[in-house]
C-alpha positions in Angstrom: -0.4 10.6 -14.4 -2.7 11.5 -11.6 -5.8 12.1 -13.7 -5.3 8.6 -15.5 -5.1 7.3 -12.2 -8.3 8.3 -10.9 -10.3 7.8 -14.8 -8.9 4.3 -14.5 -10.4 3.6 -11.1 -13.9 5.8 -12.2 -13.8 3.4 -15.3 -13.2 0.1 -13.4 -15.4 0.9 -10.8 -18.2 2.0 -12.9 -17.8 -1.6 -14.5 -18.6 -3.4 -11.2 -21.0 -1.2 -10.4 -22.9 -1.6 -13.9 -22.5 -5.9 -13.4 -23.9 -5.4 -9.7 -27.0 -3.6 -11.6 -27.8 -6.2 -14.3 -27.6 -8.7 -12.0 -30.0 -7.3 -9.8 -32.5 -6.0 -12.5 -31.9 -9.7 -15.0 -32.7 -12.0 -11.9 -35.3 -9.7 -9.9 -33.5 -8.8 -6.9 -34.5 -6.9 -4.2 -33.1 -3.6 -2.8 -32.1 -5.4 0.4 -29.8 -7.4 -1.5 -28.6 -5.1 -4.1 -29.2 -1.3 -3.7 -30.9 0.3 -6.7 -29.5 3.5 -8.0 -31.4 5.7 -6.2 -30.3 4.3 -2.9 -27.0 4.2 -3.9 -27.2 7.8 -4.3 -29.0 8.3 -1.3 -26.2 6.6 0.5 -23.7 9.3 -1.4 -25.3 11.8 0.0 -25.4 11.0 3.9 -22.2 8.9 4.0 -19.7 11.2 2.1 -18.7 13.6 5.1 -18.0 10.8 7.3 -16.4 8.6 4.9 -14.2 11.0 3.6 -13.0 11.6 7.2 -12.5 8.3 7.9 -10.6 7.3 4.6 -8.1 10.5 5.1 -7.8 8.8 8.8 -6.9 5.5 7.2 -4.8 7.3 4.9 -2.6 9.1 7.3 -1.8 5.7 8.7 -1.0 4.1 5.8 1.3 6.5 4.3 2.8 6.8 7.9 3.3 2.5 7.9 4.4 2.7 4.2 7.1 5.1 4.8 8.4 2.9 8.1 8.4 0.4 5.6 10.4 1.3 3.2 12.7 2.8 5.8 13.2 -0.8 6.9 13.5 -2.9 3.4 16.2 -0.2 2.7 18.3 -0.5 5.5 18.1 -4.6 4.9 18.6 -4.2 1.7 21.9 -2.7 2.1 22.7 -4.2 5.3 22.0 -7.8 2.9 23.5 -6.3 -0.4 27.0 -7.9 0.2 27.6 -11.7 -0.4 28.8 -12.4 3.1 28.0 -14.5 6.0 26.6 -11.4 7.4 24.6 -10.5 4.2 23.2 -13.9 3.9 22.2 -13.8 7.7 20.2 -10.8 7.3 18.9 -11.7 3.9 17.5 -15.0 5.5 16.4 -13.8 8.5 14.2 -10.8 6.8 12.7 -13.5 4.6 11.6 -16.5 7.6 10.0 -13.7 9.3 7.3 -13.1 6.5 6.7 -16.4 6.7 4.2 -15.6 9.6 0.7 -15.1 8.5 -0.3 -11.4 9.2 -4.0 -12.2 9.6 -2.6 -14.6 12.4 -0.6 -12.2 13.9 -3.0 -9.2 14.0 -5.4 -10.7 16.8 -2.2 -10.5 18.9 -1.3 -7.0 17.8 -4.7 -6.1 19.1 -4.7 -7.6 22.2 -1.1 -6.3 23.4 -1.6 -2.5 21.7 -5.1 -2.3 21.8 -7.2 -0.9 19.2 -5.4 2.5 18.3 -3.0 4.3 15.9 0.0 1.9 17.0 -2.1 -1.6 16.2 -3.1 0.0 13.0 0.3 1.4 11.9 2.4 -1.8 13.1 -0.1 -4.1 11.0 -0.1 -1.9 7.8 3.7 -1.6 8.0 3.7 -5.2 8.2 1.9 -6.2 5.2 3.5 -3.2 3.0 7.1 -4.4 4.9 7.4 -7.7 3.2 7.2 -7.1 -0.8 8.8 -3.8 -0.7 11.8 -6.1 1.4 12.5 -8.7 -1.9 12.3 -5.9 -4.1 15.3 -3.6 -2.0 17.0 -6.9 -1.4 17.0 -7.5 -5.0 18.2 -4.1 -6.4 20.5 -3.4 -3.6 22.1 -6.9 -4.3 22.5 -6.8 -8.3 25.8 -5.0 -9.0 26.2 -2.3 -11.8 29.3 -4.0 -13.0 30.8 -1.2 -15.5 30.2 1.6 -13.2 31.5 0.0 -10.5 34.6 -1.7 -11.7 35.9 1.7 -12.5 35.5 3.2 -9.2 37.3 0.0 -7.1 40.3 0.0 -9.5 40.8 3.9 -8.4 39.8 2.6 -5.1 36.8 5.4 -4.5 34.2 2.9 -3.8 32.9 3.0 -0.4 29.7 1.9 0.6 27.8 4.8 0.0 28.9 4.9 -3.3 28.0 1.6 -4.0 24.5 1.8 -2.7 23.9 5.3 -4.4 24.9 3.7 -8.1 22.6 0.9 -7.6 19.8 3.6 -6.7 20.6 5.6 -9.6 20.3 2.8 -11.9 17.4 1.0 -10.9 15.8 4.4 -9.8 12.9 3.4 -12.1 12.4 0.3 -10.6 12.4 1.9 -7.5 9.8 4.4 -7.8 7.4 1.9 -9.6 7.9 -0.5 -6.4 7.3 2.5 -3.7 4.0 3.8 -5.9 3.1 0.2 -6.2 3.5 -0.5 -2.3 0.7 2.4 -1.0 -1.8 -0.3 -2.3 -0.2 -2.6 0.3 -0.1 -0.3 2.9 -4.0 1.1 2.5 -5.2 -2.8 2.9 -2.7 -3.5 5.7 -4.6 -0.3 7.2 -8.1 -1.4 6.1 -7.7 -5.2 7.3 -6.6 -3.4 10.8 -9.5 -1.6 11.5 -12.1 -4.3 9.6 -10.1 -6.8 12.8 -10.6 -4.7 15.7 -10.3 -1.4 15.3 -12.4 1.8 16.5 -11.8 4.4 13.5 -10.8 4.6 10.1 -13.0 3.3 6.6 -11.9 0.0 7.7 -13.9 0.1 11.1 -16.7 1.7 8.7 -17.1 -1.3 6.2 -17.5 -3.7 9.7 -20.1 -1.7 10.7 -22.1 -1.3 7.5 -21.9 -4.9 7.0 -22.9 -5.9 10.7 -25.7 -3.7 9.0 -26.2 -6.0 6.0 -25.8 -2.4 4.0 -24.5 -3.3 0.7 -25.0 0.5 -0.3 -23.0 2.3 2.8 -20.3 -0.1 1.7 -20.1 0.6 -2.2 -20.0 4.1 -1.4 -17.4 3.0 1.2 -15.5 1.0 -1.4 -15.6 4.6 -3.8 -13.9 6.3 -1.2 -11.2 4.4 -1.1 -10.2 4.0 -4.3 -10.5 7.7 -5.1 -8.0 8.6 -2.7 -5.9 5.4 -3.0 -5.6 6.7 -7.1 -4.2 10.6 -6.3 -2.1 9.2 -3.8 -0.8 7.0 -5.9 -0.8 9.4 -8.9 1.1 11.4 -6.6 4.0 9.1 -6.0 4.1 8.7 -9.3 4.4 12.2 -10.3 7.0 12.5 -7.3 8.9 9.5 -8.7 9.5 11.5 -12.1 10.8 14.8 -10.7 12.9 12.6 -8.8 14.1 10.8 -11.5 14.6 14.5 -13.8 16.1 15.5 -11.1 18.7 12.6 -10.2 19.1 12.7 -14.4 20.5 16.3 -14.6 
């Protein structure tokens, strides 16, 4: 799982990479515009040690935000699981407040926070907040009807119960939407230092494109998608011990 994850991302971006070069070589461009190979490499070479600190830096944050965020969808999800007025309150209130743009929002982030961990974490849970949300909404509100008929009629079913079945059974589902969200959270991270903030890759790419340096940025752009693909190789490989596990 983890190696197909990173081969994938060497294959894709190796694609992008080979367009960038016959479109700079077919129409005569310069090295200003697109880098050549050489100073790609170049790049590689003095930019790896710092970008490699600063995507682990944006990393840490992200993973932090993502697990805040599914903390939250969770706990709506089961307070919203119930078809109630109080259910349907939380359900509807969870959803009106994604209707605020998080670009919009961020600017204010920034200016009550400041430029630190908090901003960055607080944006990146955001943005990794509102899909995880519908999907724990979603499975925590579909019932597992034969399973738990059988436990009301004996009248064991608590809530507990309940919200442990429907994890069991749509544990799959689960797994795929938590390995799926670290995508979310990495941009949420990314688009909080690109805003305003003083560290991580994010604060990097500004910079190198204040600079007009297509090159620090590819190599940027590399970084990013390496570690984005073991940490989500990762999940993944998490998700399927966890799923052995919950299986035995």
């Amino acid at each position: 799982m983890l190696l197909r994850r990173v081969y994938q991302f060497l294959m894709i971006y190796a694609i992008g990479l080979l367009i960038l070069l016959v479109l700079k070589y077919s129409v005569g461009l310069s090295d200003y515009v697109i880098p050549s190979v050489n100073a790609l490499w170049h790049s590689f070479g003095d930019e790896v040690g710092r970008y490699t600190s600063d995507v682990l830096n944006t990393l840490s944050v992200a993973v932090v935000g993502q697990v805040i965020s599914i903390v939250l969808a969770l706990a709506i999800g089961i307070l919203g699981r119930q078809a109630t007025w109080f259910g349907s309150f939380i359900k509807v209130a969870a959803y009106n407040v994604q209707a605020y743009p998080i670009v919009a929002i961020a600017p204010i982030i920034f200016i009550l926070l400041g430029d630190g961990f908090i901003s960055r974490l607080l944006i990146a849970a955001m943005i990794c907040y509102f899909p995880l949300l519908l999907s724990m909404v979603g499975i925590m509100s579909e019932p597992i009807t034969d399973v738990e008929h059988f436990y009301r009629q004996t009248g064991r079913m608590g809530w507990q119960l309940e919200v442990k079945i429907r994890a069991f059974e749509n544990l799959s589902k689960l797994t795929t939407v938590i390995a799926g969200s670290a995508t979310l959270a990495m941009a949420g991270t990314i688009v909080a230092e690109f805003i305003a903030a003083g560290a991580g890759i994010g604060y990097s790419i500004r910079i190198a494109l204040y600079q007009s340096d297509l090159a620090k940025m590819l190599v940027a752009l590399f970084m990013i998608g390496i570690t984005l693909s073991v940490y989500q190789g990762l999940l993944e490989w998490g998700g399927q011990l966890i799923r052995k596990a919950w299986s035995h």
